[in-house]
N, C-alpha and C positions, 0 to 999 in steps of 0.2 A: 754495163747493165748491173754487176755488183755492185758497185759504188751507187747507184741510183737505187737498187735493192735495200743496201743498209743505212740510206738518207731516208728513203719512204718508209724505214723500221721504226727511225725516231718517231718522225710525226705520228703513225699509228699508235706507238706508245704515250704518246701526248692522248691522244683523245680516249686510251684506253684511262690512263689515270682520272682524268676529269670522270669518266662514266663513272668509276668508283670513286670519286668523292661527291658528285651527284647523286648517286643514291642512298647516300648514306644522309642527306640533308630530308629532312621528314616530311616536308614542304612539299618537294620532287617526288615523294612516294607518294604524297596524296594526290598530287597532279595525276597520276599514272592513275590512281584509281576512277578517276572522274574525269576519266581523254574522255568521254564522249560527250561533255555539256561545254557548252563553246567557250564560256570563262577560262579553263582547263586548255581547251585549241590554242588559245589565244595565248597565252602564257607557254605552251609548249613552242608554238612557232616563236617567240622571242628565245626561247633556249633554244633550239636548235639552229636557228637562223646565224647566232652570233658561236655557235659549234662550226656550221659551215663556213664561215667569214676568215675564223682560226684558221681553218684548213687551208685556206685562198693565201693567207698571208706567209703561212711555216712554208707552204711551199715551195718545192726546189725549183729553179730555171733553168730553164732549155735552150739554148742558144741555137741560133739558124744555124747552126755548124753541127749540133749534138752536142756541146760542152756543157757537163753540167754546175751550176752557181750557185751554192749554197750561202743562204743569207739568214740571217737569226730573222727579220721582217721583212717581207714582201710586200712593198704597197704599191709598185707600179714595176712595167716591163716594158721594154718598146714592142711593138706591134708585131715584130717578127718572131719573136722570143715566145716559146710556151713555158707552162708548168706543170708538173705531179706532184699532185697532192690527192690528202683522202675527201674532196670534200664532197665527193658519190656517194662515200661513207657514210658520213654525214646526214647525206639527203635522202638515203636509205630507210636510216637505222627511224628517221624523223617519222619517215611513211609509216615503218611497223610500227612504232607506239603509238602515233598520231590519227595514221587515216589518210586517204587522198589528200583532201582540204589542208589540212598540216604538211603532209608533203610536198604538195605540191606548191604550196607560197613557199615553204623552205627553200625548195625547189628554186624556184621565180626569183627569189633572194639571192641566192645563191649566184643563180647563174647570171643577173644582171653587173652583183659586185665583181663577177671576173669578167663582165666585159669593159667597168669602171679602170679595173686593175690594169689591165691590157691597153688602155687608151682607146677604147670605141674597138677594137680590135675581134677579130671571132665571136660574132653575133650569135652563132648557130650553139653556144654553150649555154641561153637563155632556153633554146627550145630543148635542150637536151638535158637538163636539170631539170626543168617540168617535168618533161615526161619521167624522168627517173623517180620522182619524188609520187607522181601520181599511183606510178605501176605498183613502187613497193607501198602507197598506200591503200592498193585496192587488195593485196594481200594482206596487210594488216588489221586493216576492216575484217576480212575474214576471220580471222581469228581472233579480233575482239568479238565477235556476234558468238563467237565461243567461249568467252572469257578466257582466253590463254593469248600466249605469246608465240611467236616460232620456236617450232626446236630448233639446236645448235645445227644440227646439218639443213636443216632447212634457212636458214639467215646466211649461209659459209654458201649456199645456192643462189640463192636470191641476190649477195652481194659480187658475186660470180657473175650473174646475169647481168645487174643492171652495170656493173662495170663493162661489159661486153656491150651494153647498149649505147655507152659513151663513145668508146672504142670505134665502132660502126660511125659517130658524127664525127668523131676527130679523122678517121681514115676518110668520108667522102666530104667534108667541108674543110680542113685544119689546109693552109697552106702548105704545111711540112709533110702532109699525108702517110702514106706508106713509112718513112722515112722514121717518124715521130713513132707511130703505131709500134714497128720493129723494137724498139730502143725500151718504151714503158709500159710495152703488153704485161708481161711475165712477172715485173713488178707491181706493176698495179691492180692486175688481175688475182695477185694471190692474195696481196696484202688488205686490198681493199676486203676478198670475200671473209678472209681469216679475220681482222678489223671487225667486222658488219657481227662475223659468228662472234667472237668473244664478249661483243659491248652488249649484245643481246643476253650474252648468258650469264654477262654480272648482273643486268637487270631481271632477267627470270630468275638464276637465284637466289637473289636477295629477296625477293618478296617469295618466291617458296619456302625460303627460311624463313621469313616473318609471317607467312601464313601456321607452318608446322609448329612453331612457338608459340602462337595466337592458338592454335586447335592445345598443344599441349597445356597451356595456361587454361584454356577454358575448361579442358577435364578438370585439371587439378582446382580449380574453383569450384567447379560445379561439384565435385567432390566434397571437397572443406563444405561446402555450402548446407550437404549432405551431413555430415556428417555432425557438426552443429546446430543444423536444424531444430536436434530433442531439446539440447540446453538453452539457448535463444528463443524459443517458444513456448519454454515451461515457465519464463519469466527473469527479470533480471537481479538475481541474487548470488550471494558468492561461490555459491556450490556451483551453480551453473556456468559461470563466468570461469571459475577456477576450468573447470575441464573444456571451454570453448576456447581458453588462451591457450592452451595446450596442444590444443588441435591446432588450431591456426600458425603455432611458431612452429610445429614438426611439416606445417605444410607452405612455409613459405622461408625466405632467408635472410626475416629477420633476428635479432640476437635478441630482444626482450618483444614481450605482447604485453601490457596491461586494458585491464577494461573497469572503466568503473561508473556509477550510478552516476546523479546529479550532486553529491556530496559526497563520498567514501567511495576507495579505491575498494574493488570487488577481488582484483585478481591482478595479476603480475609474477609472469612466468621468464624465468632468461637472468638476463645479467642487471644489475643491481635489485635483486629480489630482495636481499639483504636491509634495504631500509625503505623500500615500494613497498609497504606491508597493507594486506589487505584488512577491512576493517578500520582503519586509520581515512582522515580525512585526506581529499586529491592536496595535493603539497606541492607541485609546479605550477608556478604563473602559466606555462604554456599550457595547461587543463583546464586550467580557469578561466583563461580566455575564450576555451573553445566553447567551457560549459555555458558562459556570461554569453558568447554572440552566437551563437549557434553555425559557426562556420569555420570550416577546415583551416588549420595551422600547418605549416613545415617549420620546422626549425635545423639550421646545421648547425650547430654551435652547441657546446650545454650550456654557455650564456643562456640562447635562447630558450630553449629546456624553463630555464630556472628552476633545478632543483636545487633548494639548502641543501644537501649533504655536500660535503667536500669533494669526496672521494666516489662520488658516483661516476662510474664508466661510460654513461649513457653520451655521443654526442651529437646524435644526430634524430629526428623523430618525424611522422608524422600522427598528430592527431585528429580526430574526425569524430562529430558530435551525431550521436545515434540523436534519430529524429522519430519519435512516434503520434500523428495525430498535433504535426506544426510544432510540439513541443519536446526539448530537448531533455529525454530521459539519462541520458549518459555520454561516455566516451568510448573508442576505443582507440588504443594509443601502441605505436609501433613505434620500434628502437633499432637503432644501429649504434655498435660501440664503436664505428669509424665512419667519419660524415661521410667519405668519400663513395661510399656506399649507397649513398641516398643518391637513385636516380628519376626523372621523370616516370619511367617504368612501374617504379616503385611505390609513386605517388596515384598512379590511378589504379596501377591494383588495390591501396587500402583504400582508395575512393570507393571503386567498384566494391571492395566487401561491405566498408559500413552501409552501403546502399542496401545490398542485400539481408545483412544482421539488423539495421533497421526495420525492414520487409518482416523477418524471420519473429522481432519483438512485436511487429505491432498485428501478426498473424497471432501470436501468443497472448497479446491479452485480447483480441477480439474473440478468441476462444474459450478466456478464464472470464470476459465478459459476460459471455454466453452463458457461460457453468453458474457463474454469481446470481445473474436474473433466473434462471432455473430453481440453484437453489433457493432465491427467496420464494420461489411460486411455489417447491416445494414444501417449504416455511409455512408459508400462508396457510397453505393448503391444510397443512399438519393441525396449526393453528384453531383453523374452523373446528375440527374433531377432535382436539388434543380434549380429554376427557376433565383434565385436575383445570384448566380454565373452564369449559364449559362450564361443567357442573355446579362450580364453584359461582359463576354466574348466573344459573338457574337456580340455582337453591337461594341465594342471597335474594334474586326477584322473588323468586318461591313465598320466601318468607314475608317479605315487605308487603307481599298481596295481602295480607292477612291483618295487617296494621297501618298500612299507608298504599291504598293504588296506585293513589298518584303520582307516587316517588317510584313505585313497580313501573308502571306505563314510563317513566321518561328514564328507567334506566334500560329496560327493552329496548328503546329506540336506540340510546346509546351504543347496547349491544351491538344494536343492528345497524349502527354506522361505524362501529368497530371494525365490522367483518368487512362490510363495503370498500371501508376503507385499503384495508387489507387486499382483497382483490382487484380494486384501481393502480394500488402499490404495482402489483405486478408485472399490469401492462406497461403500467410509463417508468421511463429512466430519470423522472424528472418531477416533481411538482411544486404546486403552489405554496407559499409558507401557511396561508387559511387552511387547506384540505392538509398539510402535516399538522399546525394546529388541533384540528377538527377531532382527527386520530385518536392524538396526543389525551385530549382533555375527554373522549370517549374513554378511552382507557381509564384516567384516573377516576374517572366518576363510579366505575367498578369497583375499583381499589381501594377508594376515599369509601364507598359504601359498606364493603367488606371490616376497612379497620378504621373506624369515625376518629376522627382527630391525631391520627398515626401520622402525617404525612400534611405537610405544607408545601405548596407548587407553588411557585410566583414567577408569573412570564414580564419579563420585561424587553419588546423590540421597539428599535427604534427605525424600520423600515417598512415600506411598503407590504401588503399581505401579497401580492402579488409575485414577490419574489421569487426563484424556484429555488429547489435542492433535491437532493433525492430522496425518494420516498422513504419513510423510517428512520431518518436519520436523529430526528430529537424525542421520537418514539421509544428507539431501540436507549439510546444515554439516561433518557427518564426512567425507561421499565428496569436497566442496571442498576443505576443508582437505588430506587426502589430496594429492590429485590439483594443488593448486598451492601447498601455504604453503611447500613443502621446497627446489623445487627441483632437484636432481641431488645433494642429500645423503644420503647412504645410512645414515648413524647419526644416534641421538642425538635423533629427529624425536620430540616427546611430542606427545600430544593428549588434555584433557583433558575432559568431560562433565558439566556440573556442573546439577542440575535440583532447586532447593529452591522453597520457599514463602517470597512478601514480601508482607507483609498478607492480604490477600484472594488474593493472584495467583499465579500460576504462572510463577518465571523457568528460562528456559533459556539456556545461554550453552555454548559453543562454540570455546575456547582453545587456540591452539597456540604453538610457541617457534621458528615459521617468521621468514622471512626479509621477512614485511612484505607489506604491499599497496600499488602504486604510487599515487604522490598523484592520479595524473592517472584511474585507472581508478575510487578510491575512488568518487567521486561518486554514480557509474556502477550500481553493485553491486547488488542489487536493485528498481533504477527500469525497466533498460534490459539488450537483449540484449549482454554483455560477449565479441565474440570470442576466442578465444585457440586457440594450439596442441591444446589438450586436451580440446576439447570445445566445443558452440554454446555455453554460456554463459547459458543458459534457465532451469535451474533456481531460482537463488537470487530470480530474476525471476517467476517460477512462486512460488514459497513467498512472499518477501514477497508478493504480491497476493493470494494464499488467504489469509493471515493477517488481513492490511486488510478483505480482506472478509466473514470469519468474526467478526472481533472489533474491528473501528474503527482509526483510525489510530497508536492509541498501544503497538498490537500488532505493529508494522514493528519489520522488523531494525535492531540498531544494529551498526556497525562502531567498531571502536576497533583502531588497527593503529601499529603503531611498528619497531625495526630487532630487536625479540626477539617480537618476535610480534603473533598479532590477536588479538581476543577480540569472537566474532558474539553477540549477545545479542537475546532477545525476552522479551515481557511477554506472558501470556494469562490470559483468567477461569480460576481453580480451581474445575475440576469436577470429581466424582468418578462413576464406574459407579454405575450407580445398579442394585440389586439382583442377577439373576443374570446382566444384559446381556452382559456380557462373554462368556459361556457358548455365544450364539449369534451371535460376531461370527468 
């Protein structure tokens, strides 16, 4: 009985190692989460069917005498000859993760291959695998309808039992009876229940550990998530970035975090800070890749990396391209100074964040969206009542009544599709190049009446009027230019409007033969409010950032200024009205 005790120890430890590297394959843990959709059955009974088949074969033999024969494979036995093996075990463990159904063809399997094995021999081991496989899968069932699994003393029971149940057909069917029963009770009955408890509780837990690490990971995200929310939402700049990569590397194990825009590194916190310099254009091919396709890179290698510096430490990464509104506003880029470091785990947690910091960016400019149309309605609004335009347009009509009505009456009207125009701005994110026209040349007609021969406009487009853009856009660069390229020059001021098609896009550009923009203010020009004499300085501040946030960053103003003039230009998608839109705008 010893010797038959410490032969049924191996094969227990055979099926116990197989559990532990079965659960350890990811495949097998998802199996487990979806035992109840038949895909998942189905796939379980081939693992455990070919678990039980194992057990059939390592098994010891029993000779009509009681001798026992231990064989490395068992494929067949004469008919008089029995065996102890785990494969109740087996059939068991099949039921609790399975269910009846799993069980019991486990079962059915099982117990046909050892009457194969046997030569047609001991039929009664088909019906008693069934039922072993059914019973512990009506208990399994149970506890899935719970979401859990057996406890350890509950499976060390259940594997107790149903080996007792075996026990019971081999005593009243087994030729050997009694005989056989005496000899493999004590063996089979412990090992099998000890067996059944131990394989169950490498599977409960391992997934209690990967649940507690899943709940732990999810704080600590949802945390981080938290706690860079303010910077991620206020916009992607490098103050902001600077303290979200901070947060991020104290909250996760990687050794560098960078993030940067669609052109320039913003932040880079960890190991190779030292030439990752923010401010500085993205300088690994693996950024540019990500920025150029809009889809996530790994790299192990610094090959892959490709950073020029020599001595960069960096060599392992993942990068992931922040997405706002389909277009790729930036990166964020995670480091390891040892590839080996870099694990699948690792890859979908910076999945999962940039998902979220994308969320967090494009929550942030639907807000500074929000703020922008505000403030232009505020704008507007100021506009109608601002006293030094009115008046300044009332007294000019004022006066012309007195010597030309005519020219009063059509600059009233003027007026009065100035203001219109103004509060149509407001509502829409969008309009026609006519009604920004209309604006435009209402304006100047004020301006041109105020200072006669001060000022030459020449519009030159070479598209459709139906075009859109957004409201104010060559309104606000006109009334600029006006109001500061000239100076105290009374002649000679040209300004030119120039609005064609380049590829796909819609350029606008904005040219005069003014006296320059100072070097020191340039910088300045639609980042920041610019003081000056003539006005807050808000607008061009205003337009670029609706622009940024209606159409991405390659839609920002550009300045080109020298001692014969500027020249403001922007890039936008070409769209056109699309049917009778225009009609109700």
């Amino acid at each position: 009985m010893l010797t038959l005790f410490l032969l049924m120890m191996q094969r227990v430890g055979l099926i116990i190692i197989l559990a532990f590297m079965l659960v350890n394959v990811r495949y097998f843990r998802q199996l487990l989460k979806d035992r109840d959709t038949w895909p998942a059955k189905g796939i379980l009974i081939i693992i455990f069917a070919l678990f039980a088949i194992i057990s059939n074969l390592t098994g010891v033999e029993i000779t009509a005498h009681n001798t026992l024969i231990s064989s490395t494979w068992l494929t067949g036995l004469p008919a008089t000859d029995s065996i102890a093996n785990t494969r109740t075990l087996a059939i068991t463990v099949s039921g609790l993760v399975g269910g009846p159904v799993v069980g019991g063809i486990v079962g059915l399997i099982a117990g046909v291959h050892r009457v194969i094995q046997g030569n047609g021999s001991d039929l009664f081991y088909i019906s008693s695998s069934l039922l072993v496989g059914i019973l512990s899968g009506l208990v399994g069932q149970r506890n899935a309808d719970r979401n859990q699994y057996p406890s350890t003393a509950m499976s060390a029971l259940l594997g107790l039992s149903m080996e007792a149940v075996q026990m019971l057909f081999i005593f009243g069917f087994s030729h050997a009876g009694f005989a056989l029963v005496r000899l493999i009770f004590f063996p089979m009955m412990i090992l099998n229940s000890v067996g059944t408890s131990i394989f169950m509780s490498v599977i409960s837990a391992y997934l209690h550990q990967e649940e507690q690490l899943r709940a732990v990971q999810t704080h600590d995200v949802l945390e981080l998530a938290d706690r860079t929310l303010p910077f991620f939402s206020s916009g992607l700049n490098e103050a902001n970035a600077q303290q979200a990569a901070t947060i991020i590397r104290n909250y996760t194990n990687f050794d560098a975090i960078g993030i940067t825009d669609s052109v320039d590194v913003l932040a880079h916190v960890g190991a190779g800070s030292d030439h990752h310099i923010p401010e500085k254009e993205v300088m690994t091919s693996l950024s540019k890749t990500v920025l150029a396709t809009g889809e996530m890179r790994i790299a192990h290698s610094k090959v892959e990396i490709g950073c020029p510096h020599a001595d960069c430490p960096l060599a392992a990464a993942v990068v992931i391209p922040l997405i706002v509104q389909q277009q790729v506003v930036g990166t964020l880029k995670m480091y390891f100074t040892n590839a080996k470091n870099l694990t699948p785990v690792e890859e979908q947690l910076a999945k999962g964040l940039a998902s979220i910091f994308s969320s967090q960016l494009a929550l942030g400019m639907a807000e500074e969206q929000s703020k922008l149309v505000k403030d232009a309605e505020i704008k507007s609004l100021q506009a109608q009542v601002n006293p030094h335009f009115f008046f300044n347009a009332i007294n000019t009509i004022s006066a012309l009544m007195r010597t030309n009505a005519d020219k009063a009456r059509q600059l009233l009207l003027q007026l009065s599709t100035y203001f219109r125009t103004n509060l149509q701005g407001v509502r829409e994110t969008e309009i026609t190049l006519q009604q920004e026209r209309e604006h435009v040349e209402a304006y100047l007609s004020l301006e041109q009446t105020r200072f006669p021969d001060k000022y030459q406009i020449h519009f030159n487009t070479s598209v459709k009027d139906t075009v859109m853009l957004p409201p104010f856009t060559i309104q606000v660069l006109v009334e600029n230019a006006l109001r500061h390229a000239f100076g105290d020059r009374r002649y000679g001021n040209q300004v030119w409007v120039n609005v064609r098609q380049v590829s796909a896009a819609l350029q606008v550009e904005v040219i005069d033969n003014g006296l320059g923009i100072d070097a020191e203010v340039l910088p300045q020009l639609g980042h920041q409010i610019v003081k000056s004499a003539k006005g807050s300085g808000t607008a061009l501040e205003n337009l670029n950032a609706r622009l940024t946030g209606l159409y991405g960053q390659m839609s920002r103003l550009h300045f080109e200024t020298g001692m014969t003039g500027t020249r403001v230009s922007l890039t936008i998608p070409e769209k056109e009205v699309v049917g009778d839109e225009s009609a109700h705008r």
